[in-house]
C-alpha positions in Angstrom: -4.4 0.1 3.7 -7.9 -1.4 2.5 -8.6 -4.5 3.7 -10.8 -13.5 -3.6 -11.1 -16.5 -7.3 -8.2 -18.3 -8.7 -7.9 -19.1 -12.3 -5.4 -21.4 -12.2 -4.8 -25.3 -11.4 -2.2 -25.8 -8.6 -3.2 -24.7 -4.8 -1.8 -22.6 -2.8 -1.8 -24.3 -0.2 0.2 -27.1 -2.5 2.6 -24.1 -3.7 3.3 -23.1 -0.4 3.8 -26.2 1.1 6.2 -27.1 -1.7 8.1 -24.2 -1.2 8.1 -23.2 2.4 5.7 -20.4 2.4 6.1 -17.3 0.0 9.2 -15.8 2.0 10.9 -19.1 0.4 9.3 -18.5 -3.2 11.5 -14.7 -2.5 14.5 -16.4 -1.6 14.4 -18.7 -4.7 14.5 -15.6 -7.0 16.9 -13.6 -4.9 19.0 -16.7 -5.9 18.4 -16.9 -9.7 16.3 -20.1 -10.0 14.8 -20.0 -13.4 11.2 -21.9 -11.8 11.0 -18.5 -9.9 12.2 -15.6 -11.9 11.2 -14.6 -15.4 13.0 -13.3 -17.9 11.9 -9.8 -19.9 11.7 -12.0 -23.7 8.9 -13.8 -21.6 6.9 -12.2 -19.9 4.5 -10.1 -22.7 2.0 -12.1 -25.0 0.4 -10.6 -28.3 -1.7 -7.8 -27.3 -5.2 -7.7 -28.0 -6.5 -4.1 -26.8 -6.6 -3.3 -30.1 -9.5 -5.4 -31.6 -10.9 -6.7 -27.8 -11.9 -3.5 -25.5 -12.4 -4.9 -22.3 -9.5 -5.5 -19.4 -9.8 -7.4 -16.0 -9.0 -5.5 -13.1 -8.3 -7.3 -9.8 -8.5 -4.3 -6.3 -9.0 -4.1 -2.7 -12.3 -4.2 -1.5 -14.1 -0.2 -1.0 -10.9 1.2 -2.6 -12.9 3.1 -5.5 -15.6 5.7 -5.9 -19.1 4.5 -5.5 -22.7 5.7 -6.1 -24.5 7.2 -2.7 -27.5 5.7 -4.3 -26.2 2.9 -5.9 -23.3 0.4 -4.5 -22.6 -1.3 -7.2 -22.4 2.1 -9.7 -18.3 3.9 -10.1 -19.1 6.8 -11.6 -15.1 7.4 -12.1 -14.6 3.9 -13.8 -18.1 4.1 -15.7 -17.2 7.5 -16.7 -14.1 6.0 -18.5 -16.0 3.3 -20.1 -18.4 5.6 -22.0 -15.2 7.9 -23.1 -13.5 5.0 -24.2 -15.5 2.2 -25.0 -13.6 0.1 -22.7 -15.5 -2.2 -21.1 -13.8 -3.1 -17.7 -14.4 -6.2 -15.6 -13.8 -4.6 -11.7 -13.4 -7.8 -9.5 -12.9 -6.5 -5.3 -11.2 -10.1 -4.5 -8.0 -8.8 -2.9 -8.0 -9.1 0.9 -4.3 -9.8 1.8 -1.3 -9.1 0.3 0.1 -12.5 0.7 -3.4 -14.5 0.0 -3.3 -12.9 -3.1 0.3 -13.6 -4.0 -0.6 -17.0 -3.4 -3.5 -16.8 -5.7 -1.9 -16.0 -8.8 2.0 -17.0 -8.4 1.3 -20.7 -9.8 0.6 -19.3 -13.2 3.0 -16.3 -13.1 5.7 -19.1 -12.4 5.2 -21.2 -14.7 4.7 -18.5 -17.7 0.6 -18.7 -17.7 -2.1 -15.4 -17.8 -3.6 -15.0 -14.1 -6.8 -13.6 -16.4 -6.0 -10.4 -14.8 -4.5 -7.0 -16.5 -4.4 -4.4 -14.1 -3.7 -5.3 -10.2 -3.6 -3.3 -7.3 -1.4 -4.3 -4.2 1.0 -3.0 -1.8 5.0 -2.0 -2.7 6.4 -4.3 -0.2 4.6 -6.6 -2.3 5.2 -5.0 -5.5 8.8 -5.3 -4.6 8.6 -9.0 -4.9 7.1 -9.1 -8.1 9.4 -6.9 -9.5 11.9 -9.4 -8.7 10.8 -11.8 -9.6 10.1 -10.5 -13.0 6.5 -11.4 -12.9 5.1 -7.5 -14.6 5.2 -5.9 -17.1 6.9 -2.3 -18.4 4.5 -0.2 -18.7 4.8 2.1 -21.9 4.9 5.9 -20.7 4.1 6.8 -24.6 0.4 5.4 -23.4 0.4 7.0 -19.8 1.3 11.8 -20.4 -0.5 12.1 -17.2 1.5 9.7 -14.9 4.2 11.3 -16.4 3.4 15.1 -15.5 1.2 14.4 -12.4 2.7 11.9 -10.3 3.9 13.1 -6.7 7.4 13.2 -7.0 8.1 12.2 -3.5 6.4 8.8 -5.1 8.7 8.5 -8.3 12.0 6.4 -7.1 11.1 3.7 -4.6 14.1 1.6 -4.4 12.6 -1.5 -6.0 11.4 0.3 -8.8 13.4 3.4 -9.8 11.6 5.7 -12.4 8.3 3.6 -11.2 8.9 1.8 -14.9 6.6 -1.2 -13.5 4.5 0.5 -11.0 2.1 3.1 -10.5 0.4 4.3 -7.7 -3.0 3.8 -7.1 -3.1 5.6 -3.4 -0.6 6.3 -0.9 -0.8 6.8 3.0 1.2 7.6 5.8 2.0 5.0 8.9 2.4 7.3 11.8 1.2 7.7 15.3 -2.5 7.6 16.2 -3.7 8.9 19.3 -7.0 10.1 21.4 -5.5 13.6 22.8 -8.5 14.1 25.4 -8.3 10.7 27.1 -4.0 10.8 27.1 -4.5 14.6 27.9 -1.1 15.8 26.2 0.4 15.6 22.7 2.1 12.7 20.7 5.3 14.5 18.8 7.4 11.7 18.6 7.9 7.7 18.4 9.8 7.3 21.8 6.7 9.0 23.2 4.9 5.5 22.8 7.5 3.9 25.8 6.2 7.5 28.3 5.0 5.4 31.4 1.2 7.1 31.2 0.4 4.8 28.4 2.2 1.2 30.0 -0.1 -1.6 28.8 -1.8 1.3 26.7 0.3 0.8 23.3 -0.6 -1.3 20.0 1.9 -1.5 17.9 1.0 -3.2 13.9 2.0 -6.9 13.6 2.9 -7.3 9.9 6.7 -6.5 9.6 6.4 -4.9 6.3 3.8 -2.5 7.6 5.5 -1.8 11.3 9.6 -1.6 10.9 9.9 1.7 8.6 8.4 4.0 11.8 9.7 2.2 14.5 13.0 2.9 12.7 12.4 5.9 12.1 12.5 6.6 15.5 16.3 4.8 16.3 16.8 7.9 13.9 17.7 5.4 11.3 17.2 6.8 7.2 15.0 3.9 6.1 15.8 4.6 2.4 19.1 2.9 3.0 18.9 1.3 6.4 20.5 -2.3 7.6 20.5 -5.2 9.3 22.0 -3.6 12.1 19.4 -1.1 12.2 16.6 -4.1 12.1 18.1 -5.6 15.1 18.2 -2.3 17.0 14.8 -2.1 16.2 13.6 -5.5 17.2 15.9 -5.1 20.8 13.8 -1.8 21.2 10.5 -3.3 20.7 11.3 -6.7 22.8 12.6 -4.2 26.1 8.7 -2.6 25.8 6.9 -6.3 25.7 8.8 -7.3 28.2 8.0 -4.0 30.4 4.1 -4.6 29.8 4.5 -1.6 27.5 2.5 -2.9 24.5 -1.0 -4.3 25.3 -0.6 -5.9 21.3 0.2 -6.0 18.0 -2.5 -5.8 16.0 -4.0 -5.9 12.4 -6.4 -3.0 10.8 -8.4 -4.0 14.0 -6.2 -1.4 16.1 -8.8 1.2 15.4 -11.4 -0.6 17.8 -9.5 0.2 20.6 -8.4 3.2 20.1 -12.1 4.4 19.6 -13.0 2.3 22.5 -10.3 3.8 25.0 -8.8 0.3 25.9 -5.7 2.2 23.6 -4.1 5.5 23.8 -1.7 5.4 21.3 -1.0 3.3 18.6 0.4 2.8 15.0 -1.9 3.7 12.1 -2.6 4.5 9.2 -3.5 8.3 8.0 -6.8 7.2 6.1 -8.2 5.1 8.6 -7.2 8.4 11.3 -9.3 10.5 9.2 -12.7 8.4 8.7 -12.2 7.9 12.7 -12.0 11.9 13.1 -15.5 12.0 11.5 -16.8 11.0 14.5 -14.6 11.4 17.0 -12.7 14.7 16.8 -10.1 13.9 20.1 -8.8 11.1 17.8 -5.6 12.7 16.5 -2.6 11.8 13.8 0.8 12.8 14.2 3.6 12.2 11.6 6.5 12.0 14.6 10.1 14.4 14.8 11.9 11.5 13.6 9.5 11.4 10.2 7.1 8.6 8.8 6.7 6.2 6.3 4.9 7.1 2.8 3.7 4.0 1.3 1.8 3.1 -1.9 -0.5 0.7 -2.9 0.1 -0.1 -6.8 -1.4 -0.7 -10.0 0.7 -3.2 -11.7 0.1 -5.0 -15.3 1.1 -9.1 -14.7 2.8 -11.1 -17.5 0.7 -12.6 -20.0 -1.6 -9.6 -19.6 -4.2 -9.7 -22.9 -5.2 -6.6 -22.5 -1.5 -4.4 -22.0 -2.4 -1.1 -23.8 -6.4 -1.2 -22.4 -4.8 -1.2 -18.8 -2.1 1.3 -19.9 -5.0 3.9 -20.5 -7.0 3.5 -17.7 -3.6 3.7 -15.1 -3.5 7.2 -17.0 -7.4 7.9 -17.2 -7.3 8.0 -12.9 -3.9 10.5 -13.3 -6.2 13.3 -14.6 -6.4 16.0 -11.9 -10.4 15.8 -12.0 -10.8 12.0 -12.0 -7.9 11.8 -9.1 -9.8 14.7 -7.2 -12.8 12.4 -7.1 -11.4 9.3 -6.1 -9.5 11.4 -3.5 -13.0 12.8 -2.3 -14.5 9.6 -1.7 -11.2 7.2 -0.2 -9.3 9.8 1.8 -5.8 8.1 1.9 -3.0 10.4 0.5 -3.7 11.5 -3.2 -0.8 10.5 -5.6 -1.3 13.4 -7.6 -1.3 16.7 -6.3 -2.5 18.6 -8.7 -5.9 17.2 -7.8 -5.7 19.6 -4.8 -6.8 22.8 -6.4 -9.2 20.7 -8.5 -10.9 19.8 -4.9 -10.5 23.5 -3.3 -12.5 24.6 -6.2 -15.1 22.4 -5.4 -19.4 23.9 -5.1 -19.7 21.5 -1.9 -18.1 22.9 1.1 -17.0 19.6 3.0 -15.5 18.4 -0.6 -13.7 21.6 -0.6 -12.1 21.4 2.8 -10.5 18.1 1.7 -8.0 19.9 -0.3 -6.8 21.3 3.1 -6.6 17.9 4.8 -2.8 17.3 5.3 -3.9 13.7 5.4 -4.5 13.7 1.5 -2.7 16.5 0.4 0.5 16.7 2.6 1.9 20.0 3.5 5.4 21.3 3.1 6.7 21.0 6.6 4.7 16.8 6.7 6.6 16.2 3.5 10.1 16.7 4.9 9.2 14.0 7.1 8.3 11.8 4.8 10.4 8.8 3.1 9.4 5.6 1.0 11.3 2.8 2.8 14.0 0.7 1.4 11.7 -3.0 1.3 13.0 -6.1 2.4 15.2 -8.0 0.3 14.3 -12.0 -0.7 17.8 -12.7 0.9 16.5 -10.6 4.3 13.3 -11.7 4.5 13.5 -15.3 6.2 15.8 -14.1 8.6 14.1 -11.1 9.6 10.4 -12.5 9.7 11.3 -15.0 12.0 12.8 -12.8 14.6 10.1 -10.4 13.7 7.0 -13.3 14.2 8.9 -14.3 17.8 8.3 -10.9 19.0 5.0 -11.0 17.7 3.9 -14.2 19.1 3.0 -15.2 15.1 
């Protein structure tokens, strides 16, 4: 995943302190408190796309296409503003998927804009605001290219079957990371991690919604539909390995200094970090394991009270084209979410563009795909329970 101004009047350090921390803020929708959850009658304002072309768009920092020349040029978001007219307000201020939460949950709340229409975050996260109530249906009438060109290994998550408030901006693959020369042998699956050639050289991700799915994975557990059981199996695994010196840490995106450093053989990772590290390091390898690998998304998403509903509707769909997706694909490298961009990119004048479209890291191939699965998220009733024992291990 890529690694911030609020426009509202309550903190969140206030919010959070009022309400425990946003695993609480979960919980109170999970159980129907009307402070928390939203209803559908309430959640849309008048729309004013029509007669105002502009929209605010809130993303990750160095998640778009930019100008070799020029930083601060898109030529993929300026190319829709001269088709369109549309003049879009790009603002990089998301960082964290929880920061950010607490950034705009005081207005969604209490029924007030965030003075955002299009955001981009993670599904774990999506999840919650699904839940919560807090977006908006998008109108598929406005979107024929989502509709015809999204993956369809991306179209059902659990939280949000037929991806009715969703859509994926880019996608990725947590799997095994490892440097093949230094290790001298191959990585094939996740029990691999505990072989005693890499004791004490192991990291292993610290954020719970970004680590459980491939640990799982390799307990042989279905994380589609898997359980507490399967949690605690999970956490009993991982807690056997600290204990044996096993892990040297659990990390954040800093994992990749060191595995490029040599202080780590192995670790847990993300396929589009893998493949900017392969630039310069070819040893560096990326292995989806036997036992399969999480596909996750981050996603656009249009929050209540929008102002700009159908203007943010258009451009979801403008970045579904084949040609605009190819593009953005070129430039980020994390798992296109629309594969008909592939042929778009083999057809390309520029050699190393070209390659891309073979890069399994972007484009997936059969045999990857099998092994593939968008885990079930944690619940709001889950989540207290299952951070805590997860932060223990952790040391958080």
């Amino acid at each position: 995943m890529p690694q911030t101004s609020s426009r509202t009047t309550v903190s969140r350090r206030s919010l959070l302190r009022a309400l425990g921390g946003t695993a609480a803020l979960g919980a109170l929708a999970g159980c129907g408190v009307p402070a928390a959850y939203v209803r559908p009658g309430d959640r849309s304002v008048s729309d004013e796309s029509a007669s105002d072309h502009r929209l605010t768009w809130a993303n990750w920092p160095l998640y778009i296409d930019t100008d070799d020349k020029n930083p601060n040029r898109r030529p993929t978001l300026d190319a829709f503003e001269k088709r369109t007219g549309i003049r879009v307000e790009y603002v990089e201020e998301i960082n964290d998927n929880d920061e950010f939460f607490g950034k705009i949950s005081p207005a969604l709340m209490n029924h007030q804009s965030t003075g955002r229409d299009l955001i981009v975050i993670s599904d774990w996260m999506c999840a919650r605001f699904v839940r919560l109530g807090w977006v908006q249906e998008m109108d598929r009438a406005h979107q024929p290219n989502v509709a015809k060109y999204l993956d369809p290994l991306l179209r059902t998550p659990a939280f949000d079957k037929g991806r009715r408030f969703t859509v994926p901006w880019q996608s990725g693959i947590t799997g095994i990371a490892y440097n093949r020369k230094k290790l001298g042998r191959e990585i094939r699956a996740v029990k691999d991690l505990w072989a005693n050639d890499l004791k004490g050289r192991v990291t292993l991700l610290s954020g719970l919604d970004e680590s459980f799915a491939l640990l799982m994975q390799g307990n042989g557990v279905d994380v589609t539909k898997w359980t507490a059981h399967d949690f605690h199996t999970m956490c009993d695994e991982v807690e056997r390995q600290v204990r044996r010196g096993q892990i040297r840490r659990f990390t954040g995106n800093d994992y990749t200094k060191d595995l490029v450093s040599g202080d780590v053989l192995a670790c847990q990772a993300y396929s589009g970090d893998v493949i900017q590290l392969q630039a310069d390091n070819p040893d560096i390898r990326f292995v989806v394991p036997e036992e399969g690998a999480e596909l996750w998304s981050d996603s656009l998403m249009i929050p209540n009270r929008a102002d700009h509903k159908a203007n943010a509707e258009r451009l979801v769909d403008y970045y579904y084209e084949p040609e605009v997706a190819a593009k953005l694909a070129a430039w980020v490298n994390y798992v296109c979410p629309v594969p008909a961009a592939k042929d778009v990119l083999a057809d390309a004048a520029d050699k190393d563009t070209a390659a891309l479209a073979d890069n399994p890291l972007i484009f997936p191939d059969s045999t990857m795909r099998s092994r593939l699965a968008i885990a079930r998220d944690i619940t709001s009733a889950e989540r207290v329970e299952f951070a805590r024992r997860w932060n223990q291990i952790v040391g958080l």
